[in-house]
DRENDO-1510 file (C-alpha; in Angstrom, 1 decimal, always signed):
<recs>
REC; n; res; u; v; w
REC; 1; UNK; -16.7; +71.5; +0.1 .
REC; 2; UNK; -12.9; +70.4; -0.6 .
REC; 3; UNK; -10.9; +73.0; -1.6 .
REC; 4; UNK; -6.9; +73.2; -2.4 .
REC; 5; UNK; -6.2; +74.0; +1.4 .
REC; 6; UNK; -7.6; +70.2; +2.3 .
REC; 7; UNK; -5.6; +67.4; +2.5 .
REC; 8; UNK; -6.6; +64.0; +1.3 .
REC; 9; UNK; -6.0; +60.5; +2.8 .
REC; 10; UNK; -6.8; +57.2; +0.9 .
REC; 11; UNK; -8.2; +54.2; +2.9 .
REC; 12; UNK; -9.3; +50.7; +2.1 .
REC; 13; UNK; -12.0; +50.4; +4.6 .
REC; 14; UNK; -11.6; +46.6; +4.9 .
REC; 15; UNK; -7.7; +47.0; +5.5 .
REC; 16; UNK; -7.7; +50.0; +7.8 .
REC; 17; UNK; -8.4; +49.0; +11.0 .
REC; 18; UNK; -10.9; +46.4; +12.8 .
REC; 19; UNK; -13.1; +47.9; +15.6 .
REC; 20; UNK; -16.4; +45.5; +15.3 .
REC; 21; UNK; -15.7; +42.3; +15.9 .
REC; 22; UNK; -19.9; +41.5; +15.4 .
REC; 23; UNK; -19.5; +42.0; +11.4 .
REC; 24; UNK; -16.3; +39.7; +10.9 .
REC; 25; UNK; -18.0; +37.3; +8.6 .
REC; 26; UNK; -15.4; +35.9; +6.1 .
REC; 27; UNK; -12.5; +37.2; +7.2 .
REC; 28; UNK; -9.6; +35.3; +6.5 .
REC; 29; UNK; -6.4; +37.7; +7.2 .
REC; 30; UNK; -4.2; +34.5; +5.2 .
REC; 31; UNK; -6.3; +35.1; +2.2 .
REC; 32; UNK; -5.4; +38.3; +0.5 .
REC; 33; UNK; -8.6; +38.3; -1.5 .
REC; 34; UNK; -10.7; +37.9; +1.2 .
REC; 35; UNK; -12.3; +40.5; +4.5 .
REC; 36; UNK; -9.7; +41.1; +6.7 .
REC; 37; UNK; -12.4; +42.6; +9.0 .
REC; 38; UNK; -11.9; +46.9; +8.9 .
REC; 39; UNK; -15.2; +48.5; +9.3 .
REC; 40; UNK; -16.7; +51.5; +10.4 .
REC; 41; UNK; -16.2; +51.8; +13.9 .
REC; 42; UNK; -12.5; +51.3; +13.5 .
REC; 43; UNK; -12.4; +54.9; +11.4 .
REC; 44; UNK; -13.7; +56.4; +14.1 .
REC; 45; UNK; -11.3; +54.6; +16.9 .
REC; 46; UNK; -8.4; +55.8; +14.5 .
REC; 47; UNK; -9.8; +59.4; +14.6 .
REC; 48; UNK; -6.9; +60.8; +16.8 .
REC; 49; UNK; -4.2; +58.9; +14.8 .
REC; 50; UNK; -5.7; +60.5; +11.0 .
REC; 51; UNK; -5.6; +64.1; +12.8 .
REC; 52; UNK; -2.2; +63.6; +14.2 .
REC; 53; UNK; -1.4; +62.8; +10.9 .
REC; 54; UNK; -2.4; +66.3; +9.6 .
REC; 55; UNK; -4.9; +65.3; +7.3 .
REC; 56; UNK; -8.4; +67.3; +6.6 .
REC; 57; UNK; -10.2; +64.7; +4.6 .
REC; 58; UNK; -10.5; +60.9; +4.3 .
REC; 59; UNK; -11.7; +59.6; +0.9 .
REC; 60; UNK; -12.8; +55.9; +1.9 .
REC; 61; UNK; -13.4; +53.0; -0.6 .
REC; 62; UNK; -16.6; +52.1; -1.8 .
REC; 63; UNK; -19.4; +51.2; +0.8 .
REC; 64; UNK; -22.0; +49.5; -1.1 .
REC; 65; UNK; -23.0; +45.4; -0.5 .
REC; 66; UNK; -20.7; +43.5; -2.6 .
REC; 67; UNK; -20.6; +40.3; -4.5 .
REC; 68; UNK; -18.6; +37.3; -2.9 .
REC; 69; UNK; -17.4; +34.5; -5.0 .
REC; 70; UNK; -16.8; +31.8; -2.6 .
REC; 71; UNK; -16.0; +29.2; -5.5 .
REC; 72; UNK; -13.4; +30.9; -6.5 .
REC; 73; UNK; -12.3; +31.8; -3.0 .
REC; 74; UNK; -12.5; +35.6; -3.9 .
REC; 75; UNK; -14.8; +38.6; -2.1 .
REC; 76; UNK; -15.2; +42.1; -2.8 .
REC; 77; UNK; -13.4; +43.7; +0.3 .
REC; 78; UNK; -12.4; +46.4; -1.9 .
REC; 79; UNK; -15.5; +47.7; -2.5 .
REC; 80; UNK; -15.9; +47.3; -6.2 .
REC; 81; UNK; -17.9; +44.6; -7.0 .
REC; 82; UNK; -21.4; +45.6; -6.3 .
REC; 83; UNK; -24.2; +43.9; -5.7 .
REC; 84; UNK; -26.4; +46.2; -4.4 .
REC; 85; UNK; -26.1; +50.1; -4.9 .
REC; 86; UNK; -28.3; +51.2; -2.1 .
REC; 87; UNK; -27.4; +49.3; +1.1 .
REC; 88; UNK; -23.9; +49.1; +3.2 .
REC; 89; UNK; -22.1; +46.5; +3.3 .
REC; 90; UNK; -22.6; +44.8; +6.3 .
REC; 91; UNK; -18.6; +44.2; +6.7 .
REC; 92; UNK; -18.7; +47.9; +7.7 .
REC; 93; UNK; -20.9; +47.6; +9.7 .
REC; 94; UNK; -23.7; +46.0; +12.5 .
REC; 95; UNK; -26.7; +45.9; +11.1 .
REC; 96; UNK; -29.5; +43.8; +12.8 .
REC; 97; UNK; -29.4; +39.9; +12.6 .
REC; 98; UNK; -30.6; +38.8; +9.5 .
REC; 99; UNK; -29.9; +41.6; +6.7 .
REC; 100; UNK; -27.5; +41.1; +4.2 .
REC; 101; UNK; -26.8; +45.4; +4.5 .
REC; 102; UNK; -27.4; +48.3; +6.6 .
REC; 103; UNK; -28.7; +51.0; +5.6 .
REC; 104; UNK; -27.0; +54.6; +4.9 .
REC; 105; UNK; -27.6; +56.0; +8.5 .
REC; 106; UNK; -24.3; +54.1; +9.7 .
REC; 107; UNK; -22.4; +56.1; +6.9 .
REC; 108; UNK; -24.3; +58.7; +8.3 .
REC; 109; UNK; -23.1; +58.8; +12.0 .
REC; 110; UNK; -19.7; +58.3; +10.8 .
REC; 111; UNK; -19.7; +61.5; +8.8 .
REC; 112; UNK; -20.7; +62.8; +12.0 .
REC; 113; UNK; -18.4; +61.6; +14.5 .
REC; 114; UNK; -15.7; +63.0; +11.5 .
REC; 115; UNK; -17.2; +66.2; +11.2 .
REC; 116; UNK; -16.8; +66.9; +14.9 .
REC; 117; UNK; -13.5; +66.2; +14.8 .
REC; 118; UNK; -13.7; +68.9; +11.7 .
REC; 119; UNK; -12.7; +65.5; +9.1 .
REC; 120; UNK; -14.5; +65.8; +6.0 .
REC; 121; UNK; -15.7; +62.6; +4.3 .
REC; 122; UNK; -15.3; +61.8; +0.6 .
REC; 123; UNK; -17.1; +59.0; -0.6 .
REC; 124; UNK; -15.9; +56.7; -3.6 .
REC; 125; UNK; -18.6; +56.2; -6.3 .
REC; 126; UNK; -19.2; +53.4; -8.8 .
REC; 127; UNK; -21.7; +53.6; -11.3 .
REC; 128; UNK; -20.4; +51.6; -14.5 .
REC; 129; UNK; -20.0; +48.2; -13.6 .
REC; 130; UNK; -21.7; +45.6; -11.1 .
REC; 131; UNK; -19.7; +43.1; -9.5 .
REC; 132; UNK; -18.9; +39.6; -11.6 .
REC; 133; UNK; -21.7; +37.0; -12.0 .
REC; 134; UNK; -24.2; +40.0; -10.7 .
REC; 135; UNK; -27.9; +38.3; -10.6 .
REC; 136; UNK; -29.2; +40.7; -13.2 .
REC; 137; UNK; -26.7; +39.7; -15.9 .
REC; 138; UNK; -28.0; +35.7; -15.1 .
REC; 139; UNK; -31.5; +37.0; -16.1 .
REC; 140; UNK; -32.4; +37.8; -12.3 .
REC; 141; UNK; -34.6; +41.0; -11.8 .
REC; 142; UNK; -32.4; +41.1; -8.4 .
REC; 143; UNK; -31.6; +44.2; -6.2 .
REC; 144; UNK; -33.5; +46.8; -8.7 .
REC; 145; UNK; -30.9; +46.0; -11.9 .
REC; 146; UNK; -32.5; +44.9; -14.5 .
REC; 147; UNK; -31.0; +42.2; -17.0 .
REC; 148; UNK; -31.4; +44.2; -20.1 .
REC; 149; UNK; -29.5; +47.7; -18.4 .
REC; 150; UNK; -26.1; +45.7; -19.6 .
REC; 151; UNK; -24.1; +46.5; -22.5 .
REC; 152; UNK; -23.4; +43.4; -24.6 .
REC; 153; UNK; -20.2; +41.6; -23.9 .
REC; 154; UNK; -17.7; +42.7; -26.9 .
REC; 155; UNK; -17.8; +46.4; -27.7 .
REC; 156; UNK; -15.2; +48.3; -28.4 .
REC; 157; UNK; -15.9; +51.9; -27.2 .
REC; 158; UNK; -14.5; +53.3; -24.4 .
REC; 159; UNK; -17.5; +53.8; -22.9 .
REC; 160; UNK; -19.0; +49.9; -23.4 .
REC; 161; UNK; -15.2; +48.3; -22.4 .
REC; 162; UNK; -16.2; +45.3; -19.7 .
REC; 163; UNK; -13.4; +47.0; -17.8 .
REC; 164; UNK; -11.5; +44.2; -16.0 .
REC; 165; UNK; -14.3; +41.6; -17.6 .
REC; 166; UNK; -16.7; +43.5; -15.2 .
REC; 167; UNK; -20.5; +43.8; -15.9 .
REC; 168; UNK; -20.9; +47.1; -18.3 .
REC; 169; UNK; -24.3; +49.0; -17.9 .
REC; 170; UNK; -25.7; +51.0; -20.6 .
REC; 171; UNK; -26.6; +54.8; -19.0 .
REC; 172; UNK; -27.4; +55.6; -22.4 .
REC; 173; UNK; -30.7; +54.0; -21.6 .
REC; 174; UNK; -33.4; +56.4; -19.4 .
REC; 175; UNK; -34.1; +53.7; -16.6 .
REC; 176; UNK; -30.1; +53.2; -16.0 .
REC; 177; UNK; -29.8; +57.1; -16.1 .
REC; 178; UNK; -32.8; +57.9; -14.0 .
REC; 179; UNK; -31.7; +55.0; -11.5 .
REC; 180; UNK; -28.3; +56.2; -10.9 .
REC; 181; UNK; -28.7; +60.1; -10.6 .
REC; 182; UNK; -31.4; +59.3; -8.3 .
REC; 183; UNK; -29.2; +57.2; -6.5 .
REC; 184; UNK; -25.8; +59.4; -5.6 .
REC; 185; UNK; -28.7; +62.1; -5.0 .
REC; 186; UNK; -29.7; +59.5; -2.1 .
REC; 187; UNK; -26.3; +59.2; -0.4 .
REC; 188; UNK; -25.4; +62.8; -0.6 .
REC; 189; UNK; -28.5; +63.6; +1.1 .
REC; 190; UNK; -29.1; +61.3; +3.1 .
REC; 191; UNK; -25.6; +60.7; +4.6 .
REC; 192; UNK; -24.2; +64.4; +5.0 .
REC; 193; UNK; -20.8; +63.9; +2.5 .
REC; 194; UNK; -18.7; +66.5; +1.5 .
REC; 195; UNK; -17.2; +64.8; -1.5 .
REC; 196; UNK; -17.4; +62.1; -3.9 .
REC; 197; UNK; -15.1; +60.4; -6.1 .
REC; 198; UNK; -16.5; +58.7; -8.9 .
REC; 199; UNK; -15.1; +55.6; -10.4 .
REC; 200; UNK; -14.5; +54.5; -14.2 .
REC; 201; UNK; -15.4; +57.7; -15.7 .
REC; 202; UNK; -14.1; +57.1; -19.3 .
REC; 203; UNK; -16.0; +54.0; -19.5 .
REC; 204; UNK; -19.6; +55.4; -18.8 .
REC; 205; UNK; -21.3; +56.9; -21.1 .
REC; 206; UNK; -20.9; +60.4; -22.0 .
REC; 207; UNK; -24.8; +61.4; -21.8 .
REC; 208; UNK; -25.1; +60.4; -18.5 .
REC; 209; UNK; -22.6; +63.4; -17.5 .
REC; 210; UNK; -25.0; +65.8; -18.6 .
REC; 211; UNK; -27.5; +64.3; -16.6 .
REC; 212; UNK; -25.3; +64.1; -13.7 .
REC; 213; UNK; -23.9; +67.6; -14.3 .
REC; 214; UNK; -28.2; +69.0; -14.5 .
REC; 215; UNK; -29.6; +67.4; -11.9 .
REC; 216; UNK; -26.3; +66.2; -8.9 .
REC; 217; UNK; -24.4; +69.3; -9.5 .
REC; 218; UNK; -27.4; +71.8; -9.7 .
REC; 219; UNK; -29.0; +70.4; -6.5 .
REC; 220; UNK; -25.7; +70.2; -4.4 .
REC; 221; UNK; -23.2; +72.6; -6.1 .
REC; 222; UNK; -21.1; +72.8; -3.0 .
REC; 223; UNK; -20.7; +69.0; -3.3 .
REC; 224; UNK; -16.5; +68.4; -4.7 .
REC; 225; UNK; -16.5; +65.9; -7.2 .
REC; 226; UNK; -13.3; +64.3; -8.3 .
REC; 227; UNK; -13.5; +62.0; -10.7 .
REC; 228; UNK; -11.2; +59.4; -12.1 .
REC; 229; UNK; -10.3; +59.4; -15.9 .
REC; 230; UNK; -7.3; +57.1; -16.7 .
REC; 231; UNK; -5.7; +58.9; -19.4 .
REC; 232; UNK; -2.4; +60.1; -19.7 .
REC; 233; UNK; -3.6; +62.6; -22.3 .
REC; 234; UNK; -4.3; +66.0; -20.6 .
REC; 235; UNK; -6.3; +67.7; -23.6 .
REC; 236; UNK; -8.7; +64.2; -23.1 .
REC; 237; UNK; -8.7; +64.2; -19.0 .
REC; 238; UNK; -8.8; +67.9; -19.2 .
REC; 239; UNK; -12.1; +67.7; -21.3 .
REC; 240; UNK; -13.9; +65.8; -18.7 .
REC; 241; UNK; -13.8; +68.9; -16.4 .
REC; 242; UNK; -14.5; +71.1; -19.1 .
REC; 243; UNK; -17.9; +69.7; -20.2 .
REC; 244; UNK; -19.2; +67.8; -17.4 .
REC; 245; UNK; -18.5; +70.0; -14.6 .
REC; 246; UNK; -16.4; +67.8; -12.6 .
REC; 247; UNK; -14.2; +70.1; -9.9 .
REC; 248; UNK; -10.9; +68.2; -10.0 .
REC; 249; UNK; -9.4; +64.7; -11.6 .
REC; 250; UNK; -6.5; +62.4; -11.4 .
REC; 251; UNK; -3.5; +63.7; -12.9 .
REC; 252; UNK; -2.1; +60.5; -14.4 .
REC; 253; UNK; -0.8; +62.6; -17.2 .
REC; 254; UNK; +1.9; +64.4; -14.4 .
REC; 255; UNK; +2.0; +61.0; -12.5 .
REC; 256; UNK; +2.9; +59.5; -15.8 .
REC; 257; UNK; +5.9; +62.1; -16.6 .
REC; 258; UNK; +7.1; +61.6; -13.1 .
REC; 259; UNK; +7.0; +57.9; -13.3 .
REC; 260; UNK; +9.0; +58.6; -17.0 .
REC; 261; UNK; +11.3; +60.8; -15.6 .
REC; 262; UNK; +12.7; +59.1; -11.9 .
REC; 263; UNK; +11.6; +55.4; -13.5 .
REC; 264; UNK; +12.7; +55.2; -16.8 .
REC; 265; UNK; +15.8; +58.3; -16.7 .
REC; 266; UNK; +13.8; +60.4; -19.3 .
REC; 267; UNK; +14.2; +64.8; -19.4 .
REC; 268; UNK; +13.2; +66.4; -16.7 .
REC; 269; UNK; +11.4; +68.6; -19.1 .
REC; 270; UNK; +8.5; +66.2; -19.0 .
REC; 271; UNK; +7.4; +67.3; -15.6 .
REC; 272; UNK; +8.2; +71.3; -16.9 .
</recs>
């Protein structure tokens, strides 16, 4: 569990640090929108640098297979654009010749190596959007989405925003629901995390947190969730704790008063 005592470091796996030279496939350190070839093993080379630092917990970006858009000279080193929700990229690390992932044990013996060196692992989940030109939304039963799990392109609740133009699924629907709390059961349990972080929670859609909150949270109640809610609003980020059982969030609202205050010369009293 993470608890006020921990402290938390951010990394972009892909930009971190390069220990595997095996999975540097599209790396291109010119091209800022391509791999520049981080992985795995070069967390766990790094291990004495992060405790020398002080820090308790890493919180790493998202580990799941992403799209790649070659055409358009772009890839999803940061972990955003999924393409499939169940295997690791194989960018992070070295699976056997031939698969386009790896599977979760290789999360799994880095949470290991971290938590001998008494590092706890948060790990970043995304659960409202695939990654652009995803096979499902071409009409492709691909990678266990379906084509009709999408929202339509155009609506205007929060919750059905194609944030960014990205793919917007519809957990209003039972498959999408069932699909998803199955799956972050899958990676708590079978990767030995102490954390997660979950992605885009504004833009999902509000039933799913009960589902989440029933069946996550009252498996694996020592689990921290922190979840993002971009809102500068702290009654409406505040609410998202209060009804969906979420331990801690972002507070852009105080990052927001503090940007105000030292960016734009405003009261002090903002921050008070």
């Amino acid at each position: 569990m993470i608890d006020q005592s921990d402290i938390i470091y951010f990394l972009l796996i892909d930009r971190f640090y390069d220990g595997d030279q095996q999975n540097n496939y599209e790396v291109d350190k010119a091209n800022p929108w391509a791999y520049h070839g981080g992985d795995f093993k070069g967390i766990i080379e790094k291990i004495p640098y992060l405790k020398n630092l002080g820090i308790t917990t890493i919180w790493i970006s998202p580990v799941y297979v992403n799209i790649a858009l070659p055409a358009k000279n772009r890839w999803g080193y940061h972990g955003y654009w999924t393409l499939d929700f169940e295997r690791i990229d194989y960018h992070w690390c070295t699976p056997k010749v031939g698969k386009r992932g790896g599977g979760k044990e290789f999360l799994r013996n880095l949470v290991n190596v971290l938590h001998k060196n008494r590092i706890k692992l948060i790990l970043d989940i995304v659960i409202n959007h695939t990654g652009y030109e995803h096979p499902a939304v071409k009409g492709e039963k691909s990678r266990k989405i379906k084509p009709h799990w999408f929202n339509p392109p155009g609506r205007r609740s929060p919750q059905e925003q194609y944030l960014s133009g990205l793919p917007d699924l519809d957990h209003d629907q039972v498959e999408v629901a069932d699909f998803f709390v199955n799956n972050i059961l899958d990676w708590i349990e079978k990767t030995g995390v102490d954390g997660l972080r979950i992605d885009a929670v504004k833009h999902v859609e509000s039933s799913f947190w009960y589902h989440f909150k029933n069946y996550v949270r009252g498996r694996h109640p020592d689990i921290s969730v922190i979840a993002e809610v971009l809102d500068t609003k702290a009654k409406y980020v505040s609410s998202f704790q209060r009804y969906f059982a979420f331990d801690s969030l972002f507070d852009f609202p105080l990052q927001q008063a503090i940007w105000d205050v030292f960016i734009h010369d405003k009261s002090f009293n903002l921050i008070a």
